[in-house]
C-alpha positions in Angstrom: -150.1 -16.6 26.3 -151.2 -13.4 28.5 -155.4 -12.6 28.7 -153.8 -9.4 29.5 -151.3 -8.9 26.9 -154.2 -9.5 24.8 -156.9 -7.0 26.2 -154.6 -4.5 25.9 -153.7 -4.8 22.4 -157.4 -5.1 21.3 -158.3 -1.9 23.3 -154.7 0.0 21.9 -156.2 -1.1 18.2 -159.6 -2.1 18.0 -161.2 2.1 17.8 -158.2 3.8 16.5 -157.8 1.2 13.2 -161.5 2.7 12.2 -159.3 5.9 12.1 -156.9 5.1 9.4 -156.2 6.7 6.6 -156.9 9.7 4.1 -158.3 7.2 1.5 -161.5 6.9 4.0 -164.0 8.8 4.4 -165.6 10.5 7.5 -168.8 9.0 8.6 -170.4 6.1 10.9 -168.3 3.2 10.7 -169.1 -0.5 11.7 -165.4 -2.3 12.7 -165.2 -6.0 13.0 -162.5 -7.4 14.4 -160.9 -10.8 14.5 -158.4 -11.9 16.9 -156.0 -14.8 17.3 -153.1 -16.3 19.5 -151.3 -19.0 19.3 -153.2 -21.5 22.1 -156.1 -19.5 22.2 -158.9 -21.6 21.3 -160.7 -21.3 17.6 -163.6 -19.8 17.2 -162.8 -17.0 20.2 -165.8 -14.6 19.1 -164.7 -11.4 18.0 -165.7 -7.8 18.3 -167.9 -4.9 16.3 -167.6 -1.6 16.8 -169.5 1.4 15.4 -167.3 4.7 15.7 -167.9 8.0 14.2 -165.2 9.1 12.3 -164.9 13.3 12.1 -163.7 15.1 8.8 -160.6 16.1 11.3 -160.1 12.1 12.1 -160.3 11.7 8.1 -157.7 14.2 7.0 -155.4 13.6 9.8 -153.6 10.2 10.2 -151.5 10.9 13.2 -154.7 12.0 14.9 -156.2 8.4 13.9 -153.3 6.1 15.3 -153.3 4.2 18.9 -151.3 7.0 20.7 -153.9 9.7 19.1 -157.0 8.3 20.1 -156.8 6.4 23.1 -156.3 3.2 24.8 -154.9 1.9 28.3 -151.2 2.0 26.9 -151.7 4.5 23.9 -149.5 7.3 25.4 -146.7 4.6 25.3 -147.8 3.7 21.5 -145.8 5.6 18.8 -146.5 4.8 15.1 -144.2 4.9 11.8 -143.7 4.0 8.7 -146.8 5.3 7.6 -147.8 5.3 4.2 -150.4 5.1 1.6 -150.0 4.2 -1.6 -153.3 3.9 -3.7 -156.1 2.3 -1.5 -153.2 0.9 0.8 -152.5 1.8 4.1 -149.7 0.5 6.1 -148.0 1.5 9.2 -145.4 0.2 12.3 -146.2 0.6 15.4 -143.9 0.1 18.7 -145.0 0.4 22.7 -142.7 0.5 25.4 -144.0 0.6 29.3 -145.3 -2.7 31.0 -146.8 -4.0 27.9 -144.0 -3.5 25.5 -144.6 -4.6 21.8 -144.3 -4.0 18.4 -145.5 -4.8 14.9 -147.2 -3.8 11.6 -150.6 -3.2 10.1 -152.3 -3.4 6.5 -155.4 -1.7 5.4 -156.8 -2.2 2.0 -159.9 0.3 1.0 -162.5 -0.1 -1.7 -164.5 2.4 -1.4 -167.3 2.1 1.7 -165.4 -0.7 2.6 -161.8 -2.1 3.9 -159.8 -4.9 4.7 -156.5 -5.5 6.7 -154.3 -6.8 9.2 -152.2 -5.7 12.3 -149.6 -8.2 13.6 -148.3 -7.7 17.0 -145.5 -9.3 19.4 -143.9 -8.7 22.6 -141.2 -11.0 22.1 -143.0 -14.0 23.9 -146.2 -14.0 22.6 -147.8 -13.3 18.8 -151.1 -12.1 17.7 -152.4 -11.2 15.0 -155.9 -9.3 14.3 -158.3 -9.1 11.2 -160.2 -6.6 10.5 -163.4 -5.3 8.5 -165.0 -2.2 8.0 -167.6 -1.0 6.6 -169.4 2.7 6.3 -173.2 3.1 7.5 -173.2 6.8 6.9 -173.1 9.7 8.1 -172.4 10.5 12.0 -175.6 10.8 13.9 -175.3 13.8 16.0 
C-alpha cells in the first residue's frame, strides 16, 4: 500500500466528483468522502468538502471530470464511458504518468442529494471511495 498512491487519488477525485453530472444542480455543495485500502486501518477518518458548483460546471460534464478541474495528476486523467441514464451517472477513468491507474465510478442522484462509488487500481494496489453529497444552496458570492 502507497500513502502516496493514495493522496493522489483523493486529490484527482475528491472536488471534481462534486462536479458530475447534468442530473445535478448548480449550487453549494457539501462532499463527503470515504476512503479505503486494503491494510489501511478501519475507521481512517474521511473528508468533507464544500465546493461551489457553477451553472457552466452543471451543464458541462467534461468540464466536471478529474482532467477538467484539477488535481496533481489530472492533466494525465482522461475520462470515458460517460453516461447517464435516469438519476445514474457512471464513468471510466484511466491515468498514465508516475501514478498510473484506472477504474470506474457510480453516482446515484435523488434530488438535493447523491450517492456513489469510484473504484481505482494501479495494478498493485486497490481502493475504493464512497461518496455523499448533499446541496446547501446557492453559491455564496
Amino acid at each position: 500500500m502507497s500513502l502516496r498512491f493514495a493522496i493522489v487519488v483523493g486529490l484527482v477525485l475528491c472536488p471534481p466528483v462534486a462536479g458530475f453530472a447534468q442530473v445535478r444542480r448548480d449550487g453549494r455543495w457539501e462532499v463527503k468522502m470515504e476512503m479505503s485500502m486494503p491494510g489501511m486501518p478501519v475507521g481512517m477518518p474521511g473528508t468533507t468538502t464544500i465546493e461551489c458548483i457553477t451553472p457552466k460546471d452543471a451543464e458541462d460534464p467534461q468540464n466536471a471530470t478529474p482532467h477538467g478541474r484539477g488535481g496533481p495528476t489530472a492533466a494525465d486523467c482522461k475520462v470515458s464511458d460517460y453516461k447517464v441514464e435516469g438519476n445514474k451517472v457512471s464513468w471510466s477513468m484511466k491515468c498514465t504518468g508516475r501514478d498510473a491507474m484506472s477504474g470506474t465510478g457510480e453516482l446515484l442522484y435523488a434530488g438535493d442529494t447523491y450517492t456513489g462509488v469510484v473504484k481505482m487500481g494501479s495494478g498493485r494496489e486497490t481502493m475504493t471511495l464512497k461518496y455523499r453529497g448533499k446541496r446547501l444552496g446557492d453559491c455564496v458570492r
